[in-house]
N, C-alpha and C positions, 0 to 999 in steps of 0.2 A: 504494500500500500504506500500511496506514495501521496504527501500532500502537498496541496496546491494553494496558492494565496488567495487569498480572497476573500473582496471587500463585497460587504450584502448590501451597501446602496449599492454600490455598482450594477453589482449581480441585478438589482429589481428593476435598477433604469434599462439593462439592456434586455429585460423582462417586457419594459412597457415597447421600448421600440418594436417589438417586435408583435402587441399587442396594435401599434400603429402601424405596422406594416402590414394586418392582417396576416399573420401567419398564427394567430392566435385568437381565439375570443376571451377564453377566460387565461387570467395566470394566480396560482396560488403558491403555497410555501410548506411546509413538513420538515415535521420535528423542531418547532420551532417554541421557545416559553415565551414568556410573556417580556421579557426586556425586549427578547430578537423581534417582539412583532414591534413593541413599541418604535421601536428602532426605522421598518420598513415606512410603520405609518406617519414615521414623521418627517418622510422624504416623500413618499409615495403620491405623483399623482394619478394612478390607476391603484385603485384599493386591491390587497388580495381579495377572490373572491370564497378562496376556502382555506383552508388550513389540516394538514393532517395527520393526525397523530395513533401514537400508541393508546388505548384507552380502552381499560375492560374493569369489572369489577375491584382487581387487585389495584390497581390504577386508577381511579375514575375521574382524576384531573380538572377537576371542581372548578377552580377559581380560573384554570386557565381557557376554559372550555366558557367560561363566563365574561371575562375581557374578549374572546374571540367574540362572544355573540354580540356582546354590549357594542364591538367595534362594526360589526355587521358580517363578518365573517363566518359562511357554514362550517360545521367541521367533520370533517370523517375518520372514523374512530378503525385502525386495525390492530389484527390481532383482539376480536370483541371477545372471544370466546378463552383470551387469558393465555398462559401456558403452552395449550396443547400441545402444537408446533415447535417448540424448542426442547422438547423432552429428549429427541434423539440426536439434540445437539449439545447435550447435557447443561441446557440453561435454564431447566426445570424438571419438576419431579414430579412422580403420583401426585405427591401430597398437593402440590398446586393446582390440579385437574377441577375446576367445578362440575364439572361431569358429578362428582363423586362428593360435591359441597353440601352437607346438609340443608342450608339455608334455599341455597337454589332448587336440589332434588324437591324439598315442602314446598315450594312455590310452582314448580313444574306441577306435582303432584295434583296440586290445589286445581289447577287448568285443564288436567290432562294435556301436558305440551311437553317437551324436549327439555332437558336442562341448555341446550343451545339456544330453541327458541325463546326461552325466559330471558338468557343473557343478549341474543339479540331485538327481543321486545324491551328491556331493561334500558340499549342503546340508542333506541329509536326515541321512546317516552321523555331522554334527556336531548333530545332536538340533535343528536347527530347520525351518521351515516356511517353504518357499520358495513365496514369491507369484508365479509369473511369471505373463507375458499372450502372447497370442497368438490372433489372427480365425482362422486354418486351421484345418479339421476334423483335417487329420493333422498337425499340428504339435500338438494339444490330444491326440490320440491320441497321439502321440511323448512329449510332457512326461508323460503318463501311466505310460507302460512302464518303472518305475524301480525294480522290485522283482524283475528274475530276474536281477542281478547285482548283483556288492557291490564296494568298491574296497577293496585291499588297504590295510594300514596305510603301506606305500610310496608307493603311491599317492597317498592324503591327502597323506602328508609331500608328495611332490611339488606336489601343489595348493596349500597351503600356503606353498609359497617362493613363491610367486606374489605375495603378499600387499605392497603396497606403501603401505599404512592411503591407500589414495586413494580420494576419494568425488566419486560424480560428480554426486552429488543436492545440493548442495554451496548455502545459501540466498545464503552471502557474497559467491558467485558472479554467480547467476542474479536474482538480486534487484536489485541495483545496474541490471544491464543491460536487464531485462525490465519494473522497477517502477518506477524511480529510486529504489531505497531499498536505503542499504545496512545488511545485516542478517548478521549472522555471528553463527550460534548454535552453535557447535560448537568454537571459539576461547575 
């Protein structure tokens, strides 16, 4: 891994030229906290129009998911479903699987729904856009089905306590070990 200099007014002005050139309709930003957006908005004249982060229950990024809305920015939330995905990259564990979370299984339960689709109706209810993935036709058909029930405001709260600001996508981590470089952008 090799890095590169760089300035993020710059980067966003040759974001907009390029929104002026039509090569673009929209431009947004990821993996970005709240100084970096302050940052963008206070050169910016084409707003981001999204913003995209990691965010799932272990993470649920409150205040920044808050400044993004308040600024007008949508946001989309990956990795909603927490974990799962890093388990065979050793950046997580059973133990962090909500699949297997009490609080979510009694709320799936309560709906008859998925512990996925709880966590991706959980995502949606907080105004963002959850990326997940998945090859299955009925797992793609499952993540779909998240609109003939709602979670109560208890419920949220419950998903909520959940929240341990842990990230599993995490560069300071998997960079050192994957690249030989270590890179912590979120410190």
């Amino acid at each position: 891994m090799v890095f590169v200099k760089n300035d993020i007014n710059e980067t966003w002005k040759a974001m907009e030229k390029l929104a002026d050139a039509g090569k673009t309709h929209f431009i947004g930003i990821s993996n970005f906290n709240c100084q970096h957006l302050r940052q963008v908005l206070s050169i910016a004249r084409i707003r981001p129009t999204s913003l995209q982060i990691e965010c799932h229950p272990h993470l649920s990024q409150e205040k920044l998911i808050r400044f993004a809305r308040e600024s007008g920015i949508r946001v989309s939330a990956f990795s909603p479903l927490g974990g799962t995905s890093y388990i065979s990259i050793d950046m997580a564990t059973e133990n962090d699987l909500f699949f297997q979370n009490s609080v979510i299984m009694d709320i799936a339960k309560k709906y008859n729904k998925s512990a996925a689709q709880v966590m991706l109706r959980w995502s949606i209810q907080r105004n963002t856009l959850p990326i997940n993935k998945s090859s299955r036709a009925e797992r793609l058909n499952e993540n779909r089905a998240l609109f003939d029930f709602y979670l109560t405001k208890e419920d949220m709260e419950f998903i909520a306590g959940l929240n341990k600001n842990h990230r599993y996508n995490d560069p300071g981590v998997f960079c050192e070990y994957g690249m030989g470089t270590f890179c912590p952008i979120y410190e």
